[in-house]
N, C-alpha and C positions, 0 to 999 in steps of 0.2 A: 680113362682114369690113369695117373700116372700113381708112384710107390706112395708118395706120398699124402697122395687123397685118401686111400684104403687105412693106412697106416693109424690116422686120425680119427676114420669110422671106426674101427676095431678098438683103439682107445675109447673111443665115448662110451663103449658100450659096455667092453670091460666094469669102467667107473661105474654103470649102473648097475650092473651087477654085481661087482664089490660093495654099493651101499645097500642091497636087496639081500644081502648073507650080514653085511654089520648089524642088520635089523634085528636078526635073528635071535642074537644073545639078548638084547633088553625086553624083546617080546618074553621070553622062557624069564628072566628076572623077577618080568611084575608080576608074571603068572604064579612066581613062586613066592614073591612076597603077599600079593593078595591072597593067598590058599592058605601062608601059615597065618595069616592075620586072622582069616578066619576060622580057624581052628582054635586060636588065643582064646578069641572068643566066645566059642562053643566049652571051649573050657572053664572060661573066666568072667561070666558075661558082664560083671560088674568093671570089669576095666576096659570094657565096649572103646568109650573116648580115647582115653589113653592109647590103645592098640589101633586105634583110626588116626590117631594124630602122626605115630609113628609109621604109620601103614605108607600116609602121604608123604614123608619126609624119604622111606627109601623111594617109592616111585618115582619122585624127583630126581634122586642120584640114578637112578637104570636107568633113565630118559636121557639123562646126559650123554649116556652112551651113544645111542640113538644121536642127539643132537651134532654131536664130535662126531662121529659119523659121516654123517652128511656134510659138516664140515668139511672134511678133510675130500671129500668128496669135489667142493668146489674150489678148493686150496689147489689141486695137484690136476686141477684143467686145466687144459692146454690151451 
């Protein structure tokens, strides 16, 4: 194998593991939005919906993260 065979593998791998630590923050995100959602509602049970409706609108914005992510993941392959 010459420099530049290795050079390639060590990139690719890198890249998986930079998108295996990006995961990281939107995992801890929805964890924290679904925890306070349910708290809302142990509190407030009557606006149940309302705090579900909202609940799903942040887990869509922390997924993004996640998404972009992985994005940029295929973006910057060689």
């Amino acid at each position: 194998m010459d420099a530049t065979t290795v050079l390639a593998e060590i990139s690719g791998n890198i890249g998986t593991v930079g998108y295996g630590l990006a995961a990281i923050g939107p995992a801890i995100g929805v964890g924290i939005v679904v925890g306070k959602t349910i708290e809302g509602v142990a509190r407030q049970p009557e606006l149940a919906g309302r705090l579900q409706v909202l609940m799903w609108i942040g887990i869509a914005f922390t997924e993004a993260l996640a998404f972009i992510g992985i994005a940029t993941y295929f973006i910057f392959q060689s």
